[in-house]
N, CA, C and O atoms as CSV, one atom per row, in Angstrom:
chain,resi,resn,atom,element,x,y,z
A,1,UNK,N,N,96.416,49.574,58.539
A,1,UNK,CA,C,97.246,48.592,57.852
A,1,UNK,C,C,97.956,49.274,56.685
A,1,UNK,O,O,97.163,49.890,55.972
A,2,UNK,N,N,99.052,49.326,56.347
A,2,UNK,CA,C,100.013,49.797,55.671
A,2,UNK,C,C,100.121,48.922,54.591
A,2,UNK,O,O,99.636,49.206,53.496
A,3,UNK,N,N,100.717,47.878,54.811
A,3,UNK,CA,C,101.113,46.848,54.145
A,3,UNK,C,C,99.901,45.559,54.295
A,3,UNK,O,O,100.046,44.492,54.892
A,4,UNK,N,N,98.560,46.099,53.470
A,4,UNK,CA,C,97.639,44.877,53.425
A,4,UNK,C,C,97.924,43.960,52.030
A,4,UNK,O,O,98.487,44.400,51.027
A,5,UNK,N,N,97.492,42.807,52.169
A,5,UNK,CA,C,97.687,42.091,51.300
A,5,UNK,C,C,96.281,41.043,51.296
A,5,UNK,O,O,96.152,40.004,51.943
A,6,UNK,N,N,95.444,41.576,50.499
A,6,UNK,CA,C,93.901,41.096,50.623
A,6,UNK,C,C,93.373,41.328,52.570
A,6,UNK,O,O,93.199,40.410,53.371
A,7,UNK,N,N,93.255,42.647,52.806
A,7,UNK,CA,C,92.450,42.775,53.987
A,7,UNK,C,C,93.329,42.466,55.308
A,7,UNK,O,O,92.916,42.782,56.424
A,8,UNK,N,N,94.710,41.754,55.078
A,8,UNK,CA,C,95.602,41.157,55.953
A,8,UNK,C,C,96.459,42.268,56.174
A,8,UNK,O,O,96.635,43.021,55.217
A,9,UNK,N,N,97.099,42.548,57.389
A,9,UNK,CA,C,98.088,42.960,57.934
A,9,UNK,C,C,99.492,42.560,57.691
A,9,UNK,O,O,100.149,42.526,58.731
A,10,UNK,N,N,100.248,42.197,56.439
A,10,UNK,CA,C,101.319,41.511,56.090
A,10,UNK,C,C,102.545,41.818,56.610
A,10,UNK,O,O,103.458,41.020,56.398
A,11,UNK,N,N,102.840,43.193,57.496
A,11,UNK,CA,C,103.847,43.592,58.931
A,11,UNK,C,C,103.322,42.597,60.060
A,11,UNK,O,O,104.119,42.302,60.951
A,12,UNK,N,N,102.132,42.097,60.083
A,12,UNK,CA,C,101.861,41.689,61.508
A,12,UNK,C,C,101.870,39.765,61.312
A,12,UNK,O,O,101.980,39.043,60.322
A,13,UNK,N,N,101.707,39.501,62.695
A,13,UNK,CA,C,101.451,37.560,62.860
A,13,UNK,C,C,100.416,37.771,61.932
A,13,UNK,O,O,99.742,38.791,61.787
A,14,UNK,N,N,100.335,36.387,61.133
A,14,UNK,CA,C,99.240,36.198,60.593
A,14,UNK,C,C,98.413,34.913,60.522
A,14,UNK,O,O,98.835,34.129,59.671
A,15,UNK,N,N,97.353,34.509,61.196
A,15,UNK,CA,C,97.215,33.574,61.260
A,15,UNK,C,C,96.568,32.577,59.964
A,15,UNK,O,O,95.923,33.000,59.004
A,16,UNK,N,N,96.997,30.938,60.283
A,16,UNK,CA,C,96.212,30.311,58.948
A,16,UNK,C,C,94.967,30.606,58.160
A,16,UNK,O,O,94.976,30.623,56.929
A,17,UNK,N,N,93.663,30.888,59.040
A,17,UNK,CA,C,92.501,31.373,58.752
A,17,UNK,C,C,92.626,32.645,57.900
A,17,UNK,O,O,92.048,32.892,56.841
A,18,UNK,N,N,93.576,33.467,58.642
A,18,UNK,CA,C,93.384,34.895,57.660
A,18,UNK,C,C,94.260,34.598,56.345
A,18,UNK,O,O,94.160,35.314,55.349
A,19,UNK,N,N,94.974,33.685,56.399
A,19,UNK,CA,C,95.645,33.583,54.918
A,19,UNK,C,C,94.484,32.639,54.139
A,19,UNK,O,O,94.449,32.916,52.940
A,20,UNK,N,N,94.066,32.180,54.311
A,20,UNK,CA,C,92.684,31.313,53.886
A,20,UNK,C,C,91.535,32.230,53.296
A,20,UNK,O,O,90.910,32.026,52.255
A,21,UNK,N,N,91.403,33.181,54.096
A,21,UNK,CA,C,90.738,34.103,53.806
A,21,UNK,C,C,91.169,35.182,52.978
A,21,UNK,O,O,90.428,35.626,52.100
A,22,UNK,N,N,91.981,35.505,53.129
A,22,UNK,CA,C,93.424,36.275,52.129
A,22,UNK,C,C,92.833,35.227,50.631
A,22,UNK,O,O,92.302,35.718,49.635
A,23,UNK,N,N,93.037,34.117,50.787
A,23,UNK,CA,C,93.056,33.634,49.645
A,23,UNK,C,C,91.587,33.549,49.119
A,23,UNK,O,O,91.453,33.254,47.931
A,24,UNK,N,N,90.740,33.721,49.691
A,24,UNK,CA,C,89.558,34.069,48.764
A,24,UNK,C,C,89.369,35.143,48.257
A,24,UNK,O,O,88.721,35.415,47.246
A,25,UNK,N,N,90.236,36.148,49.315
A,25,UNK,CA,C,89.618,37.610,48.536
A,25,UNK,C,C,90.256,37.694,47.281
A,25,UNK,O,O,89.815,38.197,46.248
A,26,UNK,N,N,91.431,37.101,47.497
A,26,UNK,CA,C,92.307,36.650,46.037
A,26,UNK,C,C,91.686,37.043,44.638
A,26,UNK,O,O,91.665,37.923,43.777
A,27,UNK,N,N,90.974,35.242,45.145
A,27,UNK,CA,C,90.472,34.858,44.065
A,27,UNK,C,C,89.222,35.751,43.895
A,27,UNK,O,O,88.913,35.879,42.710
A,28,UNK,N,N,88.504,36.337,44.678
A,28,UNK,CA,C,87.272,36.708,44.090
A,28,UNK,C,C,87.559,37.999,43.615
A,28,UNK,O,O,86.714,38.578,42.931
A,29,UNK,N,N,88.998,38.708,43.972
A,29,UNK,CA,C,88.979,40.000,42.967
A,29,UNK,C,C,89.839,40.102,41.800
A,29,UNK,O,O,90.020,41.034,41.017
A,30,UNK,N,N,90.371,38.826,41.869
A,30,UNK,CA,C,90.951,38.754,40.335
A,30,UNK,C,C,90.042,38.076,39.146
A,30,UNK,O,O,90.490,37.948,38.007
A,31,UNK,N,N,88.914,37.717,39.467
A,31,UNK,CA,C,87.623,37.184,38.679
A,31,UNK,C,C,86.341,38.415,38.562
A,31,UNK,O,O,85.657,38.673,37.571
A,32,UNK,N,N,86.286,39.175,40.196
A,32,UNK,CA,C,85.812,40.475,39.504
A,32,UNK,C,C,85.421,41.198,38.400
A,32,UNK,O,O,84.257,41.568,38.250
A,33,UNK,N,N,86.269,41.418,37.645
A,33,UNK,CA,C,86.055,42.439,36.453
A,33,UNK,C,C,84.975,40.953,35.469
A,33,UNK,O,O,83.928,41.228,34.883
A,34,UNK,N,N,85.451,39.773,35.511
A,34,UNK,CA,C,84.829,38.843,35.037
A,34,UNK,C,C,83.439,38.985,35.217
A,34,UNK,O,O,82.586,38.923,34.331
A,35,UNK,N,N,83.234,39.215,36.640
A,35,UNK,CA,C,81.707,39.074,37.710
A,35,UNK,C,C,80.984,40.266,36.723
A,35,UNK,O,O,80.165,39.954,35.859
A,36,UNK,N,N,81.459,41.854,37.007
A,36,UNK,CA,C,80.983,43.083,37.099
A,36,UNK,C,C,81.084,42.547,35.128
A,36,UNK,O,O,80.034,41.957,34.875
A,37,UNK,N,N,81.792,42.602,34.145
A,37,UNK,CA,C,81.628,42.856,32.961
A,37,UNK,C,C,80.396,41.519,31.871
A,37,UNK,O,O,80.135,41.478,30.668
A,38,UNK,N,N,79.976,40.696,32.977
A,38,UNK,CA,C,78.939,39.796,32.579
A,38,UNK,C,C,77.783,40.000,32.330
A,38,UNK,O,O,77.298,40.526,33.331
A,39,UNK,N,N,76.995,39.880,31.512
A,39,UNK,CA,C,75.875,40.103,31.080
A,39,UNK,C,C,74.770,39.092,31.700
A,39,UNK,O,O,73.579,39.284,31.941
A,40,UNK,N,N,75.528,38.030,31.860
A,40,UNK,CA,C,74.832,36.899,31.823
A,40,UNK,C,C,74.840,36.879,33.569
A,40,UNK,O,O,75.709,37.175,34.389
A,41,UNK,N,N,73.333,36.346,33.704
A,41,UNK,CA,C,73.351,35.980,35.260
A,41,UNK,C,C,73.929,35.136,35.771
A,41,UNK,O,O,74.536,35.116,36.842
A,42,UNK,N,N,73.737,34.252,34.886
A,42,UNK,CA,C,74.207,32.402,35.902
A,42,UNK,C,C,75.714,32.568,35.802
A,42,UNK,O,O,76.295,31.914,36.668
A,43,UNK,N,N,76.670,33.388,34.835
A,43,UNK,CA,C,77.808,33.475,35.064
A,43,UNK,C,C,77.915,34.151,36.498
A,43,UNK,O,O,78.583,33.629,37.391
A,44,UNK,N,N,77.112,35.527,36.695
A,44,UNK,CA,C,77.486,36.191,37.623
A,44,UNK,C,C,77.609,35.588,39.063
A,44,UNK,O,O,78.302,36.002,39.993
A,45,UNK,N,N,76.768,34.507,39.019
A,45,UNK,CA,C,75.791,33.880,40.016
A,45,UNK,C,C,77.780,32.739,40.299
A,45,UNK,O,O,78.582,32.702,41.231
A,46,UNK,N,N,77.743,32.267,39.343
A,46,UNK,CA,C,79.495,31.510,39.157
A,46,UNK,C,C,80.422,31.337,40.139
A,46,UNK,O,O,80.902,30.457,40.854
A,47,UNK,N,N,80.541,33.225,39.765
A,47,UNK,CA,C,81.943,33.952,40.147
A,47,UNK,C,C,81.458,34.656,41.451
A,47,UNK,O,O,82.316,35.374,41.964
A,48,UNK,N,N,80.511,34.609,41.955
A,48,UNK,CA,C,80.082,35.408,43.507
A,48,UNK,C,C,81.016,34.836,44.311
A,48,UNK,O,O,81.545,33.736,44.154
A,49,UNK,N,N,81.277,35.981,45.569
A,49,UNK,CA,C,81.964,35.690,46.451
A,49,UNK,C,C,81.677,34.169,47.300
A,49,UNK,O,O,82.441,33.268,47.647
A,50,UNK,N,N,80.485,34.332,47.413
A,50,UNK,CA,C,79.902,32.905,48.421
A,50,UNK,C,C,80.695,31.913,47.280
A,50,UNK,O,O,81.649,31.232,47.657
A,51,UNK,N,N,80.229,31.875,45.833
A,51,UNK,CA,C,80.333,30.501,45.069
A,51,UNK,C,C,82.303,30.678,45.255
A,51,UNK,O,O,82.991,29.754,45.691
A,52,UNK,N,N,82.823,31.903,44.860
A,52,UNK,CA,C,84.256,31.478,45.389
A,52,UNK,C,C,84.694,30.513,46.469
A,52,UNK,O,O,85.216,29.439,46.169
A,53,UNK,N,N,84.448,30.948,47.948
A,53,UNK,CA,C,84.711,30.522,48.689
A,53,UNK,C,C,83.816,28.700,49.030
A,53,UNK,O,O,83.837,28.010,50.049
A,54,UNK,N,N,83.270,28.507,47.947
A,54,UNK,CA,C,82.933,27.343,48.375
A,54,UNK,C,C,83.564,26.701,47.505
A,54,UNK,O,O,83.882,25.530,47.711
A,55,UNK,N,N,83.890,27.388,46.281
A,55,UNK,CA,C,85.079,26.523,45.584
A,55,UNK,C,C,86.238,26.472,46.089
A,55,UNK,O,O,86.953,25.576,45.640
A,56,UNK,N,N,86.763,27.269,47.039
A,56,UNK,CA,C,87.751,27.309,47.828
A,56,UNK,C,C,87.588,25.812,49.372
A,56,UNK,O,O,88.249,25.126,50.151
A,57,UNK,N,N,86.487,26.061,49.005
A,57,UNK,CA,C,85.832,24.969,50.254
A,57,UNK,C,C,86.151,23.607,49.904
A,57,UNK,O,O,86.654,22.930,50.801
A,58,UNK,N,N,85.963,23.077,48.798
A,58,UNK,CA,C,86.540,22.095,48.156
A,58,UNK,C,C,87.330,21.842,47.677
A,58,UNK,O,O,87.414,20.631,47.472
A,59,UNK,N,N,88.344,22.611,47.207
A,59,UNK,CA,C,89.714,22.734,46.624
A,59,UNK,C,C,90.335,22.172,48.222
A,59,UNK,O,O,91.143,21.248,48.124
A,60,UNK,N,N,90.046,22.615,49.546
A,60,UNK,CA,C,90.451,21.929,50.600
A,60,UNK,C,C,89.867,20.313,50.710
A,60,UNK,O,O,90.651,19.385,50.904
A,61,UNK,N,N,89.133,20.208,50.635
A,61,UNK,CA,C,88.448,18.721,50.866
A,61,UNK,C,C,89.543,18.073,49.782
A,61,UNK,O,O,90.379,17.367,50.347
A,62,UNK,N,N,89.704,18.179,48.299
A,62,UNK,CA,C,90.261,17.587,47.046
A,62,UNK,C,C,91.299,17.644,47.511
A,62,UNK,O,O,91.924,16.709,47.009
A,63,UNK,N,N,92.101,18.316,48.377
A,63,UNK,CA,C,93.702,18.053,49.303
A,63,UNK,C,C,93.747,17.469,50.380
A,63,UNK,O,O,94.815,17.318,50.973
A,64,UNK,N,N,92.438,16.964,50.907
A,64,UNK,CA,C,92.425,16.442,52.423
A,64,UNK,C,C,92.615,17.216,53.151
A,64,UNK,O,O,93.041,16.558,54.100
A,65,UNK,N,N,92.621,18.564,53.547
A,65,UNK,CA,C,92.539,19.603,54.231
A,65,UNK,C,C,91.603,20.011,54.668
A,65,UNK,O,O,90.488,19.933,54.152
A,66,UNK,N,N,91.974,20.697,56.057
A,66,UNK,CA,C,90.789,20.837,57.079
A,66,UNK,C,C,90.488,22.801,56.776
A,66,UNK,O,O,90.996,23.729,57.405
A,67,UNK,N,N,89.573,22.862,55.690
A,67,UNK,CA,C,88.927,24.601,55.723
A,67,UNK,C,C,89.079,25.098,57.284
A,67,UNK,O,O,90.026,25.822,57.591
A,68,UNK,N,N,88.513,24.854,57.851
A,68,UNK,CA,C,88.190,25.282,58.948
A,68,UNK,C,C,89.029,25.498,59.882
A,68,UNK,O,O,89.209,26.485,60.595
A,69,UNK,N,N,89.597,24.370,59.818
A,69,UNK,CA,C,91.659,24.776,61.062
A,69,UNK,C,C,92.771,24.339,59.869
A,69,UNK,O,O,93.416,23.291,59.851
A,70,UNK,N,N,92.809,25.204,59.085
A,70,UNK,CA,C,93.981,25.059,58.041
A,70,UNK,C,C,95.106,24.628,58.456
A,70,UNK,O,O,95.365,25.054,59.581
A,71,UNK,N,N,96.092,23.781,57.900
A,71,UNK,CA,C,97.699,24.086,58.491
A,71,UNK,C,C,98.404,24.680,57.063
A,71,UNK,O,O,97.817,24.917,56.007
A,72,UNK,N,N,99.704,24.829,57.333
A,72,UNK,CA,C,100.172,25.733,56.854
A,72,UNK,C,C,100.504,24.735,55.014
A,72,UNK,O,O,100.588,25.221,53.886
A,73,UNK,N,N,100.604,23.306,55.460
A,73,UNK,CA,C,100.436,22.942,54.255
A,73,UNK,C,C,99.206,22.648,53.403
A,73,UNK,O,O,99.251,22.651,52.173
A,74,UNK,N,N,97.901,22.344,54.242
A,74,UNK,CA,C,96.600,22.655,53.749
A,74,UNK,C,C,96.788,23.927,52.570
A,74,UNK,O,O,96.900,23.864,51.346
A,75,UNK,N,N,96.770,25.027,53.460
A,75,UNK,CA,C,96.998,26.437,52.100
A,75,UNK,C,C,97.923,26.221,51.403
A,75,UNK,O,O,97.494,26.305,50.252
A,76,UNK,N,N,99.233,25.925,51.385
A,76,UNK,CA,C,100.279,25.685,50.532
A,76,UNK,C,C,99.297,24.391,49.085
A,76,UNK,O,O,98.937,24.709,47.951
A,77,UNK,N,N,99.179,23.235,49.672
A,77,UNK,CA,C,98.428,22.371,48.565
A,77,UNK,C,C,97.274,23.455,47.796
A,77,UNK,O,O,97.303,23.454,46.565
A,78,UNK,N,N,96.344,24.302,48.433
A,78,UNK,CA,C,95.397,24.959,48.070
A,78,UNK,C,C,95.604,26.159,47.074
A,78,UNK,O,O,94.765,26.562,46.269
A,79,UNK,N,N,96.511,26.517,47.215
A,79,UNK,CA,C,96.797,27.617,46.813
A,79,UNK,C,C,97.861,27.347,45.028
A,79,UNK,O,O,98.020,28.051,44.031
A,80,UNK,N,N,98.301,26.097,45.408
A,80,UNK,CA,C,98.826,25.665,44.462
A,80,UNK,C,C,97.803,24.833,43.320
A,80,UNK,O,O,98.049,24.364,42.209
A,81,UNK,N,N,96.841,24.875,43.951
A,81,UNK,CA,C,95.865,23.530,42.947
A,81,UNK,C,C,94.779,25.016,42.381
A,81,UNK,O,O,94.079,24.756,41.402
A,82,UNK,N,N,94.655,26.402,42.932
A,82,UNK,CA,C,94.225,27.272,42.589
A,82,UNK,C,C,95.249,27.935,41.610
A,82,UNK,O,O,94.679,28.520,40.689
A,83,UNK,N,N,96.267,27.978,41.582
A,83,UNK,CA,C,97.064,28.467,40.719
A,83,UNK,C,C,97.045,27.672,39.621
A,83,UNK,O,O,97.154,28.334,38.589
A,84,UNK,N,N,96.960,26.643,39.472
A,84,UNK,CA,C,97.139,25.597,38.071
A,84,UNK,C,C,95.423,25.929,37.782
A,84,UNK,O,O,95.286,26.292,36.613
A,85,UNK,N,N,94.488,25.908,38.316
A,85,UNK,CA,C,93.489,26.290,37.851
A,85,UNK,C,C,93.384,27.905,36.952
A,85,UNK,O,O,92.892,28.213,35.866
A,86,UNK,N,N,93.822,28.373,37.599
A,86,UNK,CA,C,94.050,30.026,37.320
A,86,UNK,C,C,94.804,30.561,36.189
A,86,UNK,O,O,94.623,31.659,35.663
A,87,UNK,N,N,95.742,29.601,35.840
A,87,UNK,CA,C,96.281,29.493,34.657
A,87,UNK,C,C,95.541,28.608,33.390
A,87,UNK,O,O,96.195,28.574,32.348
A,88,UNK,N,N,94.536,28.057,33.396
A,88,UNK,CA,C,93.779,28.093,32.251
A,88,UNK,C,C,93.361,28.804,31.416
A,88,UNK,O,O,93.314,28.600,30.203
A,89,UNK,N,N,92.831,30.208,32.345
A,89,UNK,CA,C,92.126,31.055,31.790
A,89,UNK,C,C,92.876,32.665,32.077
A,89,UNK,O,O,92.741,33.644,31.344
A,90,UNK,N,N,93.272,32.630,32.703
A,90,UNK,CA,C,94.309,34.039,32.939
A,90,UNK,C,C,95.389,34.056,32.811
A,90,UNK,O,O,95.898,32.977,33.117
A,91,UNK,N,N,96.337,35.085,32.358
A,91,UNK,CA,C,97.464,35.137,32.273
A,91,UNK,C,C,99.067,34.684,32.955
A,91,UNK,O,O,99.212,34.816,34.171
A,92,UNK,N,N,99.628,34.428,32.545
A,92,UNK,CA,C,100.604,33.672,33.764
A,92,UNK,C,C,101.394,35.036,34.479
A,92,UNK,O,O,101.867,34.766,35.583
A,93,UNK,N,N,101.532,35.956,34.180
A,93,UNK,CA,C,102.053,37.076,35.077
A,93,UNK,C,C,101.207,37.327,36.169
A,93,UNK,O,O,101.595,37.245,37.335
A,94,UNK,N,N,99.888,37.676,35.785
A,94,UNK,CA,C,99.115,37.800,36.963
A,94,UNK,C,C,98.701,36.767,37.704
A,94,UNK,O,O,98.263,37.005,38.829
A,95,UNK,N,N,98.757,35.478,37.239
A,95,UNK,CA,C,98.487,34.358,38.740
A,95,UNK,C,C,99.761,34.200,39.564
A,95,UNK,O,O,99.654,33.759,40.708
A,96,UNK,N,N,100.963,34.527,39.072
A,96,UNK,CA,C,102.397,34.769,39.508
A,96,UNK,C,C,102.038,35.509,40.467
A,96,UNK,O,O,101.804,35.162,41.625
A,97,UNK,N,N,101.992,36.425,40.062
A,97,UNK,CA,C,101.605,38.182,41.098
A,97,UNK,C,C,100.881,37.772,42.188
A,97,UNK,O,O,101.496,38.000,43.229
A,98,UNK,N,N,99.281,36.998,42.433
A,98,UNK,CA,C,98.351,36.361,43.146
A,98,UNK,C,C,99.020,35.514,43.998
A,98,UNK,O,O,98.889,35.717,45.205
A,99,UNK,N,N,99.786,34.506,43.578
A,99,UNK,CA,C,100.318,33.458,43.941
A,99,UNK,C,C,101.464,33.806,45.136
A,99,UNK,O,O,101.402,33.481,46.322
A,100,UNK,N,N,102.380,34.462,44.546
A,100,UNK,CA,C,103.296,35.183,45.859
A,100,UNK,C,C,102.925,35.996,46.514
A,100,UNK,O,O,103.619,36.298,47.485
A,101,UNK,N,N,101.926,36.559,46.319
A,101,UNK,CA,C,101.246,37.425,47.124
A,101,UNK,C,C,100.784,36.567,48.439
A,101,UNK,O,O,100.983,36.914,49.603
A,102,UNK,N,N,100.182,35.478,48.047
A,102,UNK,CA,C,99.012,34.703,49.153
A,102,UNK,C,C,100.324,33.542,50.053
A,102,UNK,O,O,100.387,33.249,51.247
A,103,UNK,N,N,101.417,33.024,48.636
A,103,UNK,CA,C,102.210,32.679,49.729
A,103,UNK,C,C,102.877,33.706,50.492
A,103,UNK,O,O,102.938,33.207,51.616
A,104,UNK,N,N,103.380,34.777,50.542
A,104,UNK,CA,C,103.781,35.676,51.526
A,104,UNK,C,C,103.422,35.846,52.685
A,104,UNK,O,O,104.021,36.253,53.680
A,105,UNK,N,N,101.854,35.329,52.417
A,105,UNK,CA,C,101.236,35.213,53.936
A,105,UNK,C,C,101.334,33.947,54.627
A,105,UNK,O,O,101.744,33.690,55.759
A,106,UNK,N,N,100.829,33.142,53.626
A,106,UNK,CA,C,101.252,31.657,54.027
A,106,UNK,C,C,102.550,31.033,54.892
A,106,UNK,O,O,102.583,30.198,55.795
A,107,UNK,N,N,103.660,31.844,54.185
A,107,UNK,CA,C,104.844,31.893,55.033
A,107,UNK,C,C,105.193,32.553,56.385
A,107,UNK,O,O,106.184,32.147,56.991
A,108,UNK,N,N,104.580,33.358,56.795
A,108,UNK,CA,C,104.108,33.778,57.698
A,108,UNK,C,C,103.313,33.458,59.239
A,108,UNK,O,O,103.398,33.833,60.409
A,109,UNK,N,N,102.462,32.472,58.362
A,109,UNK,CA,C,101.708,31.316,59.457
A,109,UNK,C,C,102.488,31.014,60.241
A,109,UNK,O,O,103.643,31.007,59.816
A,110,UNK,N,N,102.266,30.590,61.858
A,110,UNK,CA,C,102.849,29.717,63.012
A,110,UNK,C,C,102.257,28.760,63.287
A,110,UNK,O,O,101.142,28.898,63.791
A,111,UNK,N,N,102.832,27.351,63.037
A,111,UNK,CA,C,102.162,26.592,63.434
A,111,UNK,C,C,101.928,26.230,64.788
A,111,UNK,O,O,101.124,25.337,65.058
């Protein structure tokens, strides 16, 4: 893969699931340095990949979206209700950066 974009093939089809998945790795490596520079357990415990993706798990349910067989506006709502989250606490250049990144794939999807 040349052109990956979280683990994705972004030259190739891409399907909903892998942009779904795209979008966790997202989120769990832009919270990273958060995870790794914590002292504290129960933070660490927080920001784990599993606890990502189950906050990702519900960020679909809170849109009426199906995790499991995404459509292309499922991730679009998701990705947008993660970005307004993401901007609480991080910078607005870098959830910018995140954000077109994950729609790039999103756009991509066939329904």
């Amino acid at each position: 893969m040349t052109n990956a974009i979280y683990g994705v093939d972004a030259d190739a089809e891409v399907t909903a699931t892998q942009a779904r998945d795209a979008m966790i790795e997202c989120f769990y490596q832009a919270h990273r340095q958060l995870i790794e520079n914590s002292v504290d357990v129960e933070e660490k415990q927080e920001y784990s990949k599993s606890t990502i993706k189950h906050m990702i798990q519900e960020c679909f349910e809170e849109v009426q979206g199906d995790y499991n067989n995404p459509t292309v506006a499922d991730l679009m709502a998701v990705c947008n209700k993660l970005a307004k989250f993401a901007k609480r606490f991080r910078g607005k250049d870098i959830v910018e950066k995140h954000y077109r990144e994950i729609m790039s794939l999103i756009k991509k999807v066939k329904e």
